[in-house]
Structure formats: C-alpha cells, structure tokens
C-alpha positions, 0 to 999 in steps of 0.5 A: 409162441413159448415165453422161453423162445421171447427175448427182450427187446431191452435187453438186446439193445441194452447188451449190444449197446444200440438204441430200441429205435433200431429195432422197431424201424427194423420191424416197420420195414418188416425186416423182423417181427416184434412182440408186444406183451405187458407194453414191452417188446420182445424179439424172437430168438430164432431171428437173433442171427439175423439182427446181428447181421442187419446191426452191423450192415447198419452200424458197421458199413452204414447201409440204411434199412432199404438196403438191408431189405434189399441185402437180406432178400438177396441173400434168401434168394441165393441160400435157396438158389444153392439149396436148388443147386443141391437137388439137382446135383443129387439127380444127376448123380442118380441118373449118371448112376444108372 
C-alpha cells in the first residue's frame, strides 16, 4: 500500500476530536484494519467513510461495537442485495425486449 493511501491515526482522531482507543477497538472487532509503521498507526483513506459512519453510530446514538458490527453487515448485505436487484432488472428488460 502507497504512503500516500495512509493516514494517520493521530491525526484522525486529533481532527475529529476522539480518543485512538476508538480506533483500535474498532480494529479488534475487526471493523477496520490498522497499519503499523515506525510504532505509529495509520488508517487506510478508502475506509475513511466508514469510520465516520461507525464514529457517529457510536458517539452520536450510542450503539457499542457489536452493534456496529451488526449494522455495518447489514448494510453490506443490503448494498449487495440492490446491486442484485440491478442485474435482474437489466435482464429482464433484455427479454421483455425480445
């Protein structure tokens, strides 16, 4: 993974106001994934969404880490379920085009 794609975990919860503890429970649930590098931790900017989302589920509504974990497979469970929900859409319209 490029340096460029690593942000650090100080940083993140410096800006956002939140203690690294966070964090590294988020990444015991295995929630997200950290990076070690020099003995400082980095987050991957792809996941950044994600932690803001799972931050205010926590912080904002109070719900713990199993319940992110349940939310947040749900919601994967549901973006691939409309993702379904697409193709046979399209091959429907393919046969009713016939």
């Amino acid at each position: 993974m490029s340096r460029e794609e690593l942000i650090s975990a100080n940083d993140f919860c410096t800006h956002h106001r939140i203690e690294i503890s966070f964090l590294q429970s988020l990444n015991e649930f295995g929630l997200i994934e950290l990076d070690e590098e020099e003995n400082d931790l980095f987050l991957h900017s792809a996941e950044l969404d994600a932690i803001e989302r799972m931050m205010r589920l926590h912080y904002d509504l109070a719900v713990n880490f199993e319940g992110i974990d349940v939310i947040k497979n749900l919601l994967n469970q549901m973006e691939r379920m409309n993702e379904e929900v697409v193709q046979l859409k399209n091959k429907l319209r393919f046969y009713e085009a016939d």
